[in-house]
C-alpha positions as CSV (number, residue, x, y, z in Angstrom):
1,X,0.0,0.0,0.0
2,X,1.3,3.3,-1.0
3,X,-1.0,6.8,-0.3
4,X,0.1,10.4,-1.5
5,X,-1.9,13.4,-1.0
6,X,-1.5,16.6,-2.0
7,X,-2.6,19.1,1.2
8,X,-1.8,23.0,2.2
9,X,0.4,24.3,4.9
10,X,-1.9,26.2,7.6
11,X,1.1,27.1,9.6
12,X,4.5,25.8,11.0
13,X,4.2,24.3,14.4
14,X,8.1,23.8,14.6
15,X,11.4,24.5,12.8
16,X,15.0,24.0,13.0
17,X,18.1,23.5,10.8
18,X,17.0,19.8,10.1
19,X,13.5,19.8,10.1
20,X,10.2,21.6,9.6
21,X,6.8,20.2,11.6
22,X,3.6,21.8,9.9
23,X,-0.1,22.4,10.3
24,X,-1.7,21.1,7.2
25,X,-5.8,20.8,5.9
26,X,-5.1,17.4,4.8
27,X,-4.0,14.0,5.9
28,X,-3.5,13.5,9.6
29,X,-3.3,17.3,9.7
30,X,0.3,17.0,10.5
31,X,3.4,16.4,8.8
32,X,7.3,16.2,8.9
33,X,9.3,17.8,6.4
34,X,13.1,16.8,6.3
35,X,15.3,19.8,5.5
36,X,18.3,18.3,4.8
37,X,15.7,16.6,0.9
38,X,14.1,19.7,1.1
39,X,13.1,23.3,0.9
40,X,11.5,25.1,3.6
41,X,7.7,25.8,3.1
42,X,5.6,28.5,4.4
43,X,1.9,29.1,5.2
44,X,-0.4,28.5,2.1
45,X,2.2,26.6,0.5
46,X,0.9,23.1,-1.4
47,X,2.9,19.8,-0.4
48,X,2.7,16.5,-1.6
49,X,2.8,14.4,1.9
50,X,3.2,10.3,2.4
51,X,0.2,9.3,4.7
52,X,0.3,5.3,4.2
53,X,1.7,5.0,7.9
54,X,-1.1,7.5,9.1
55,X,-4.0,6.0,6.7
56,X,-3.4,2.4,8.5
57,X,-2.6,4.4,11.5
58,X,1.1,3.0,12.5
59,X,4.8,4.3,12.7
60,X,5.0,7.5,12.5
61,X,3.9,9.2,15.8
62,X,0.7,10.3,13.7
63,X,2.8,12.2,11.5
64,X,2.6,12.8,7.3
65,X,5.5,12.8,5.5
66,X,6.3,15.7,3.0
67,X,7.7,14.2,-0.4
68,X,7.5,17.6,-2.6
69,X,6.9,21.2,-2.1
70,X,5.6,24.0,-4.5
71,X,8.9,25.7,-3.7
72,X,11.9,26.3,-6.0
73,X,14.0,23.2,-7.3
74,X,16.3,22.5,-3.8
75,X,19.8,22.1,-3.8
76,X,22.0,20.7,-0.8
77,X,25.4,21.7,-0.9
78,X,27.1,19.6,1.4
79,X,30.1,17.7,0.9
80,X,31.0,14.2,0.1
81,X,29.9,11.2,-2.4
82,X,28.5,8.3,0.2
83,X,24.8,7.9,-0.6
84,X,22.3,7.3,1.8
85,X,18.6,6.4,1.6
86,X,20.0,5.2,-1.8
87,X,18.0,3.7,-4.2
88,X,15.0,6.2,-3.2
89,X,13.8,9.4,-4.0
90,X,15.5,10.7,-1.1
91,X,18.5,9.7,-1.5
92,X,21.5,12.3,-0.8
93,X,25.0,11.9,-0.1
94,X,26.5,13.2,2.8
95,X,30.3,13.8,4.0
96,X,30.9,10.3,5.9
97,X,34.0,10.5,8.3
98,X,34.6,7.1,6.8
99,X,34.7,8.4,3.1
100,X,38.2,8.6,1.5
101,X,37.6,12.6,1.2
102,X,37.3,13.1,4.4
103,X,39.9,14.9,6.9
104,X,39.7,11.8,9.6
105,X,40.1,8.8,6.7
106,X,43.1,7.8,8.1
107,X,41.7,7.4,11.2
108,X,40.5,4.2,10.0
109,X,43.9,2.9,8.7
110,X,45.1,2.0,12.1
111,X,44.3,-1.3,14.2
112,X,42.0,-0.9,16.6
113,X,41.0,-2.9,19.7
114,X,38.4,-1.6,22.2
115,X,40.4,-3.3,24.9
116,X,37.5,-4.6,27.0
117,X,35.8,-1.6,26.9
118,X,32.0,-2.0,27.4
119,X,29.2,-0.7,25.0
120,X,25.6,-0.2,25.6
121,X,22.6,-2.2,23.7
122,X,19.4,-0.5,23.4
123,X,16.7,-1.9,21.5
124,X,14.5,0.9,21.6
125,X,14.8,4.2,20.6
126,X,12.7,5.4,23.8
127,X,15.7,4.2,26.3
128,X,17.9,7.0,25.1
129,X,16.5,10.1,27.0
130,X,16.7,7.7,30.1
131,X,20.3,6.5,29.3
132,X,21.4,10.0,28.4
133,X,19.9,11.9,31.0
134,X,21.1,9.7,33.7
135,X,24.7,9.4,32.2
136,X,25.2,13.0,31.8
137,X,23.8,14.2,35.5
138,X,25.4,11.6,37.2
139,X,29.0,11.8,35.6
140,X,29.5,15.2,35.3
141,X,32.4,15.2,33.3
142,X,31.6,11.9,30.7
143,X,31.5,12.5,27.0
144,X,28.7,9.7,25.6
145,X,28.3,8.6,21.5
146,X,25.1,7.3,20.3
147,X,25.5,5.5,17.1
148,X,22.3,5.2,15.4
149,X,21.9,1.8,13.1
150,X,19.1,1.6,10.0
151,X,16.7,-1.0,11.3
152,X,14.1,1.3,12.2
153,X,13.3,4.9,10.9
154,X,16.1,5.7,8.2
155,X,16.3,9.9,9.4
156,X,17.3,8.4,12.8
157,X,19.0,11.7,14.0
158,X,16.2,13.9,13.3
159,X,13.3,12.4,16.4
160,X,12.6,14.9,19.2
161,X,14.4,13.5,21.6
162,X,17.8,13.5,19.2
163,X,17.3,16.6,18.3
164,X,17.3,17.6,21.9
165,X,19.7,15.8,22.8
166,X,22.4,17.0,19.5
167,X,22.5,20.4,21.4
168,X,24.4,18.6,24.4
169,X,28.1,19.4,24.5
170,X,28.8,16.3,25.8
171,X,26.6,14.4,23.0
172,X,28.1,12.8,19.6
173,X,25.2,11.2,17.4
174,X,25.8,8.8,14.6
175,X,24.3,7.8,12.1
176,X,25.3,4.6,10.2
177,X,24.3,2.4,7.0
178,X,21.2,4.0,5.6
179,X,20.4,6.0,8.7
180,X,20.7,9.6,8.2
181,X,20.4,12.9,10.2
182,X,23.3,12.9,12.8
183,X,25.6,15.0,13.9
184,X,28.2,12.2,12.2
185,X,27.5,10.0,9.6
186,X,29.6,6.8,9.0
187,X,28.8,3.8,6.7
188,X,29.3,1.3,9.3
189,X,29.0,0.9,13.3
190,X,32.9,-0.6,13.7
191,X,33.5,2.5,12.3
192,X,31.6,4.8,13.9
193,X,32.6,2.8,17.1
194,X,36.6,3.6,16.1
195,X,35.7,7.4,15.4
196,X,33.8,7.9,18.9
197,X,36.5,6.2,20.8
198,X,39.8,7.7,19.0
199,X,38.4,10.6,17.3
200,X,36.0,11.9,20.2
201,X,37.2,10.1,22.8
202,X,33.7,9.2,23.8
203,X,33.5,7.9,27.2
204,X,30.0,5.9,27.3
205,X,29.0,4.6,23.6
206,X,25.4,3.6,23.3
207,X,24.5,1.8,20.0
208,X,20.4,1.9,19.1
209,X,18.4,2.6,16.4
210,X,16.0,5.2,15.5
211,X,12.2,5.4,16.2
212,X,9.6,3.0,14.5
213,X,10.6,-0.2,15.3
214,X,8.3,-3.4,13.4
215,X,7.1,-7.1,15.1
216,X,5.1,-9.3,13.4
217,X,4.7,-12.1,15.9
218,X,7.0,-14.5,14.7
219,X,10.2,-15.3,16.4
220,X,12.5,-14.0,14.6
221,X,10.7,-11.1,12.9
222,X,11.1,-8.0,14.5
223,X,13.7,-5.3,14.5
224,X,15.9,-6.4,17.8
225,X,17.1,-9.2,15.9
226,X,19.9,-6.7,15.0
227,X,21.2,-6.8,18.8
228,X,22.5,-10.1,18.2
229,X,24.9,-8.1,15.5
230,X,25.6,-4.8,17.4
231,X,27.0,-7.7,20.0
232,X,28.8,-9.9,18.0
233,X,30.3,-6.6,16.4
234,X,31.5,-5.2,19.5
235,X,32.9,-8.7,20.6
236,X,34.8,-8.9,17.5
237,X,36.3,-5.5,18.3
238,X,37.6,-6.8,21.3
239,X,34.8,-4.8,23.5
240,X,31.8,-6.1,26.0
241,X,28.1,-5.9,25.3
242,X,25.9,-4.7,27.6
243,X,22.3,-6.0,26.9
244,X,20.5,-3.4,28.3
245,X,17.3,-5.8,29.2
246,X,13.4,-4.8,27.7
247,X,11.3,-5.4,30.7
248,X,8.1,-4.9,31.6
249,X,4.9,-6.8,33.9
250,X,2.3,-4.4,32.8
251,X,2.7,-5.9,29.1
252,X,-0.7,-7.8,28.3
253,X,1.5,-9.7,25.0
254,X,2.9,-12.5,26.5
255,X,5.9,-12.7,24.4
256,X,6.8,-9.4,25.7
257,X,5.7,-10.2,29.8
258,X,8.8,-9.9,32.2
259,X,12.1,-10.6,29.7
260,X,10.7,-9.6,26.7
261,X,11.8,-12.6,24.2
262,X,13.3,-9.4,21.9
263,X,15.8,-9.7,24.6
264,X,15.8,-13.2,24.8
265,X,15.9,-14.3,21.6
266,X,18.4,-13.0,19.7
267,X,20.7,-13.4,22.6
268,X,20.0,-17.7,22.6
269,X,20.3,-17.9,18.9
270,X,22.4,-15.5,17.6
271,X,25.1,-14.1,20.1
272,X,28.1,-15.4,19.6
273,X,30.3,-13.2,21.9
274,X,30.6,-13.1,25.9
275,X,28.1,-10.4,26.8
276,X,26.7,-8.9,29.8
277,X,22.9,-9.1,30.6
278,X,22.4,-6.9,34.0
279,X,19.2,-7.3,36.0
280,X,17.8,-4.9,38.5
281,X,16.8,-6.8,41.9
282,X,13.1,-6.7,41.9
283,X,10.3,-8.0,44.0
284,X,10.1,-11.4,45.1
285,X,7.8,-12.8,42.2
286,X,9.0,-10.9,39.5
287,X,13.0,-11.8,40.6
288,X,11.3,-15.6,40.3
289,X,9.6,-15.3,37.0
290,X,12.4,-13.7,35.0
291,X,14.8,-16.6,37.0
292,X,12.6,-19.0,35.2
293,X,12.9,-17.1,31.6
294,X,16.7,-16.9,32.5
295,X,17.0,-20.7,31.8
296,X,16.5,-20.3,28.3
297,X,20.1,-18.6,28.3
298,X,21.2,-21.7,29.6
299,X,23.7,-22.2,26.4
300,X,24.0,-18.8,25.8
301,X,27.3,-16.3,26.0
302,X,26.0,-14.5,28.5
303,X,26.9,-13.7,32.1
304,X,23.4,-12.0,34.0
305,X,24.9,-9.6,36.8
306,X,21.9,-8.1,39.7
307,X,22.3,-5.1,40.0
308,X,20.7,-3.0,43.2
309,X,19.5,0.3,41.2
310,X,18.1,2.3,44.2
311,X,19.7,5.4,44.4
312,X,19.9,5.4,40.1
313,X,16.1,5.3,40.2
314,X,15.9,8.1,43.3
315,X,18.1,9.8,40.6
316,X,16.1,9.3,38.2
317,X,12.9,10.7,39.6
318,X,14.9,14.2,40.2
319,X,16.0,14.5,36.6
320,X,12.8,13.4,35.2
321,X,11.2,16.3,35.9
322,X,13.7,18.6,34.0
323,X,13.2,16.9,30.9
324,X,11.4,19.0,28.5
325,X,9.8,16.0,26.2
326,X,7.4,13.4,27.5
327,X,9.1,9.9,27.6
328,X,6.8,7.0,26.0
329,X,7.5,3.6,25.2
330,X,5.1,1.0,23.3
331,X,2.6,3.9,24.1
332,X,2.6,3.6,27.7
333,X,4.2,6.7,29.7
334,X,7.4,5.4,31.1
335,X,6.8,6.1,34.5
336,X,4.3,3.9,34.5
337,X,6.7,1.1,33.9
338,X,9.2,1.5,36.6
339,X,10.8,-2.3,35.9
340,X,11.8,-0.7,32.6
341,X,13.8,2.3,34.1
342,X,14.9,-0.1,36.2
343,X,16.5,-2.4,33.7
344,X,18.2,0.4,31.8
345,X,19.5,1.6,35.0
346,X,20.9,-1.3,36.0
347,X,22.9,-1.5,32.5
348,X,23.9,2.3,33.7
349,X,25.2,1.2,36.7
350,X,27.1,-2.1,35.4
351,X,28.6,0.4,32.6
352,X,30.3,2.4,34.8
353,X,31.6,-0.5,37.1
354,X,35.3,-2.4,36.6
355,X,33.7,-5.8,36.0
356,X,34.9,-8.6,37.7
357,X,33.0,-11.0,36.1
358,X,31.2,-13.3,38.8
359,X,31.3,-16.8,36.8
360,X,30.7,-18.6,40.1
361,X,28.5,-22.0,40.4
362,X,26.2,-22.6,42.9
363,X,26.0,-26.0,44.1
364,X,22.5,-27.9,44.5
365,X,22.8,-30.9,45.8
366,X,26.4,-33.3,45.3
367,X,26.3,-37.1,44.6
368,X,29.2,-39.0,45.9
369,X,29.7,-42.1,42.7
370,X,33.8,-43.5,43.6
371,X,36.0,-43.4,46.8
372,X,39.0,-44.8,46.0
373,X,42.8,-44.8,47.8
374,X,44.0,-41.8,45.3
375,X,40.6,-39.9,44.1
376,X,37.0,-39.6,44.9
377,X,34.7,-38.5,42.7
378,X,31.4,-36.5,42.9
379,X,28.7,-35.6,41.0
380,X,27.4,-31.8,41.4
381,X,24.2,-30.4,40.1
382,X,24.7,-26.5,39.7
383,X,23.5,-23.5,39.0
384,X,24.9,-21.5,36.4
385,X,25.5,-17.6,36.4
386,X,22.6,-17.5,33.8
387,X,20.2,-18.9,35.9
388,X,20.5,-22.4,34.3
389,X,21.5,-26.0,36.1
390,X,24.3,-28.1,34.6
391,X,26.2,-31.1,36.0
392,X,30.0,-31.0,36.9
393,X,32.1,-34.6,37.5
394,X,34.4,-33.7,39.8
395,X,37.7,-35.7,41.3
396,X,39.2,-34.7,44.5
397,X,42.7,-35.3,45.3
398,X,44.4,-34.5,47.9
399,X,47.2,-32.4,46.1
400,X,51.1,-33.6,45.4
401,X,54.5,-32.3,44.7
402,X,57.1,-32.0,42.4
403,X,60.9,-31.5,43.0
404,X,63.5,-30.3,40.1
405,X,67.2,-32.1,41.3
406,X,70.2,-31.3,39.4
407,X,73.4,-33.4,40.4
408,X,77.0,-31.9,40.3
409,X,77.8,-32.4,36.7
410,X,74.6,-30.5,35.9
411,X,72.3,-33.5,35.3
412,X,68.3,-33.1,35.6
413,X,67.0,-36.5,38.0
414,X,64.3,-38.4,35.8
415,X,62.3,-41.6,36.6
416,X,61.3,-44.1,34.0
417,X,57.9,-45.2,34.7
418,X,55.1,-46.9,33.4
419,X,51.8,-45.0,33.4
420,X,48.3,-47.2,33.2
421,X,46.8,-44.1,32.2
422,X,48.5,-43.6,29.0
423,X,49.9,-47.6,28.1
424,X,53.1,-46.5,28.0
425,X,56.7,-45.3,29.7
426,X,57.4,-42.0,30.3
427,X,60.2,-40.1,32.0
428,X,59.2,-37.8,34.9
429,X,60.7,-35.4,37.8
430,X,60.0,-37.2,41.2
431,X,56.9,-36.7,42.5
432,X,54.2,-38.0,44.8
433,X,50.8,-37.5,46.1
434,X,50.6,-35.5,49.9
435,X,50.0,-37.8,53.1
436,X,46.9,-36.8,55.5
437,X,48.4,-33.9,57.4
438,X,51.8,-33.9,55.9
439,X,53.2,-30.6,54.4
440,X,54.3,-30.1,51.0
441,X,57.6,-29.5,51.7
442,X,58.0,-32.7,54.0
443,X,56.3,-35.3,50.9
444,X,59.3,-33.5,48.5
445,X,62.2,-34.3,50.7
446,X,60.6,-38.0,51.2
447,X,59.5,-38.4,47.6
448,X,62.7,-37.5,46.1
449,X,65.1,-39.7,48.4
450,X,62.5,-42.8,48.1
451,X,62.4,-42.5,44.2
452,X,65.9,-41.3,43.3
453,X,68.1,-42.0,46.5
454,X,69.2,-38.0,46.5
455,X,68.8,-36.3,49.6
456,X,68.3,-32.5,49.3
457,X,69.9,-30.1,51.9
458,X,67.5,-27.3,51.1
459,X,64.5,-27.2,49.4
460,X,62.8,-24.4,47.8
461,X,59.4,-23.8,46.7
462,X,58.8,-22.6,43.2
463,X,55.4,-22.3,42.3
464,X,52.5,-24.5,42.6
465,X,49.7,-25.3,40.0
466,X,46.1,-27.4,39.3
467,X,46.8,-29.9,36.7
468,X,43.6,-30.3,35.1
469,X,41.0,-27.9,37.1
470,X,38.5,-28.9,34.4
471,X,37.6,-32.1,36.4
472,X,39.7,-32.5,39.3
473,X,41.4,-30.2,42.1
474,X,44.9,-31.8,42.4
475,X,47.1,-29.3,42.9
476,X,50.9,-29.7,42.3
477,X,53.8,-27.7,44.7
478,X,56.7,-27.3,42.9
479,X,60.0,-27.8,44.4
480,X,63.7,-26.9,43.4
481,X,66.6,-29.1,45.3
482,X,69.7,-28.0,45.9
483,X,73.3,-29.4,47.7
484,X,72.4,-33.1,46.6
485,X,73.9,-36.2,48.9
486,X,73.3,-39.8,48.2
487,X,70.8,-41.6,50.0
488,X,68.4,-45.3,49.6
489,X,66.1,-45.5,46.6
490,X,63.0,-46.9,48.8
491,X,59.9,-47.3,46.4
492,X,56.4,-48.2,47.7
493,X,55.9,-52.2,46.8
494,X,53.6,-51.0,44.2
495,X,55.3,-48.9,42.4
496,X,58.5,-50.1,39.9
497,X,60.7,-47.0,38.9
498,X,63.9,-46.7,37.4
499,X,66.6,-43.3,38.1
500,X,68.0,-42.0,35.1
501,X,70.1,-38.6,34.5
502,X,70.1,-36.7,31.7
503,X,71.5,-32.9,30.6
504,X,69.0,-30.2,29.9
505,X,70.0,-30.4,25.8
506,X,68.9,-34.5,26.4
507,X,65.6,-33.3,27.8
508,X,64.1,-31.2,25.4
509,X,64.9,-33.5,22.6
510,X,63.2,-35.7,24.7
511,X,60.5,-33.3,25.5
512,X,60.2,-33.1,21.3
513,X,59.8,-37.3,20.7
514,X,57.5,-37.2,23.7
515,X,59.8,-39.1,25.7
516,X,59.2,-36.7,28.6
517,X,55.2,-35.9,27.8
518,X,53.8,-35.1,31.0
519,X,52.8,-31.0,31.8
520,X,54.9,-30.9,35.4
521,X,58.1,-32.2,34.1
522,X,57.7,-30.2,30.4
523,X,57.1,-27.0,33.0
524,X,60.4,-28.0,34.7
525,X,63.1,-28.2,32.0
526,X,61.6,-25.0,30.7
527,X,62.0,-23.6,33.8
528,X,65.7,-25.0,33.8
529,X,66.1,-23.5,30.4
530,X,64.7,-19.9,31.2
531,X,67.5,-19.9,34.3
532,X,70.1,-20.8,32.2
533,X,69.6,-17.5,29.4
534,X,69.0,-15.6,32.6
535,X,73.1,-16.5,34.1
């Protein structure tokens, strides 16, 4: 469906260098006309306006379009040769930092890496004025870039609330792809992400879209899909997402109740990046309903942080009041909605945190499945920082050492053994598993006398290190002997080894034909070998 109408200009309701809103006797009695496509009009003036959005009463605030004016033939002189809107009849270019003509070009011959830094989700275009008006009373001093993507309206930079917000000092907008109407206009987001951070040194970076957002009640059809690729984009540029979360419990949809599955959905199928999912601590039931939803992250990237957003919301309430345009989402005031300020003040407040990422597992309830003389092993159930469960085989040990023993002559102490484990022989430092309430450093001077017949004068503790902390716990203490005296060999009556000496150049051609093959002695001779180039 496609409606034009020709209507007259009764007056002009508002103006400013980007756009003109007019009175009209046609239409919805109101339309937009975009200054940057076209001329000014004035009272009595005859425009041709779009009114499909208004005639099946969606997308546009209630608000015509105007397509042509009875005014002279317009020409915009600005700079540059990247089109945007292309392909339409508005289509204009504009002077993208990113084009080759442009002063900051080179800008984008460099490598870049955003170094951890974190970047700001937001779905829709109506958690801005919350974002930004939070941000910039808070932290007096931050500088904040919006970058505006082309899923939703294409003259992204040109809704009330960006226009308000353009005349902030400590604003940058951005339009990318098709969008239009910023203060900056880049072809891509990485690059309008490298321009904010090394051009403008932009402190916060928020990456959104513009008004108008679609759904059409199918799972994957709806304009948040494109948070999945704002995310993997920023984890690609070495940055971390912060999914700033779309809740609300007034929502009659049920797709959108609690978590909306916007949120959810791209984040389960199409994330690919770690990313960040904060969640302000609510009331009892509503903490217990989005815990459920949670488990449909269970597979995802994504670490959900609570976060107690208090004094941001008694912050909130003071600056609300200052703000000169009224602040509506899915056409509901947003005060009414306090769980969605909520949600995007908790992202506020993880944004400005150093993140220690809490990766921690809860443990449920433990199964005990093998006690044996060297390992037990249990069987956890756990829950998972998403707020899923998982499993976890675990084998206890309790811990052994190590010892490095050079003779005299300069001769690393081996023993030849056969391990079960692998079917074969290897060659190993001494080593053996701690006795109930025997320390470290008393099992090293035993092992290495009962294996090699070397006593050790002094003993010195080099490092110590879990072997496989994937499934068990054994740790490993890591000892250096020095001033070496004969002693007995006295092996347990289970255990056959045989001592062997070799030089340092012996063991890492060993180390290469997997002679020596096991990680404590491998982290031994290299060890040896990074003392040596240090003499």
């Amino acid at each position: 469906m496609y409606v034009e109408k020709n209507v007259r200009v009764v007056r002009i309701l508002e103006e400013n260098e980007d756009v003109q809103k007019i009175a009209t006797d046609g239409g919805a009695g109101r339309a937009i006309l975009y200054r940057k496509l076209l001329p000014k009009v004035v009272p009595g003036d005859i425009v041709r306006v779009n009114v499909t959005a208004t005639t099946l009463k969606l997308g546009t605030g209630g608000w015509d379009i105007v397509i042509s004016t009875s005014q002279p033939f317009f020409t915009s002189t600005e700079k540059g040769h990247i089109m945007k809107a292309r392909y339409t009849s508005s289509q204009h270019s504009v002077n993208a930092v990113d084009a080759p003509e442009h002063e900051d070009h080179d800008f984008f011959q460099h490598n870049f890496d955003l170094r951890g830094k974190k970047i700001l989700l937001a779905e829709l275009h109506s958690m801005l004025p919350v974002l930004l008006g939070v941000i910039l009373t808070r932290y007096q001093a931050k500088t904040v870039g919006v970058i505006l993507s082309d899923e939703a309206a294409i003259p992204a930079g040109y809704s009330d609330h960006m226009q308000y917000w353009k005349q902030h000092e400590r604003v940058t907008v951005v339009t990318t792809g098709q969008a239009f109407g910023g203060e900056i206009e880049t072809t891509t987001i990485p690059n309008a992400i490298q321009w904010l951070v090394m051009k403008r040194k932009a402190d916060v970076l928020i990456i959104s879209m513009g008004h108008g957002t679609i759904g059409t009640n199918t799972p994957y059809g709806f304009s948040g899909m494109a948070l999945a690729h704002w995310a993997n984009l920023v984890g690609a540029l070495g940055g971390i997402p912060i999914w700033i979360p779309r809740l609300s419990f007034q929502e009659k949809r049920k797709r959108h109740y609690g978590l909306s599955h916007h949120t959810l959905t791209p984040l389960k199928h199409f994330t690919y990046v770690p990313s960040l999912l904060p969640l302000p601590l609510l009331p009892k039931e509503q903490h217990h309903f989005l815990k459920n939803q949670l488990k449909l992250l269970r597979d995802a990237p994504v670490t959900v942080i609570y976060v107690q957003v208090e004094k941001w919301y008694a912050h909130f309430k003071r600056w609300y009041p200052t703000y000169p345009l009224p602040l509506r989402t899915m056409g509901r005031p947003v005060t009414n909605i306090p769980e969605f300020i909520q949600g995007i003040l908790a992202a506020v407040a993880l944004s400005g945190k150093e993140i220690a990422m809490d990766f921690r597992e809860k443990t449920i309830r433990t199964k005990s499945i093998y006690k044996g003389k060297i390992i037990d092993v249990n069987v956890y159930d756990v829950s998972l920082p998403n707020g899923g469960e998982s499993k976890r085989e675990v084998a206890h040990h309790p811990g052994a050492v190590a010892v490095i023993a050079m003779t005299e002559s300069g001769k690393i102490v081996l023993v030849r053994q056969f391990r079960k484990a692998l079917e074969k022989e290897i060659y190993e430092i001494p080593a053996g598993k701690l006795e109930q309430g025997e320390a470290p450093i008393e099992t090293a001077y035993r092992e290495l006398e009962e294996e090699t017949g070397y006593r050790a004068k002094e003993l010195t503790e080099i490092t110590s290190f879990y072997t496989s902390p994937g499934f068990s716990d054994e740790i490993i203490y890591l000892f250096e002997a020095k001033q070496l005296s004969k002693g007995v060999a006295q092996g347990d009556e289970d255990e056959f080894v045989e001592m062997v000496e070799v030089t340092l150049e012996e063991a890492q051609q060993m180390i290469k034909t997997k002679a020596i093959h096991d990680a404590k002695t491998v982290f031994a001779i290299y060890y040896l070998l990074q003392q040596k180039e240090q003499e």
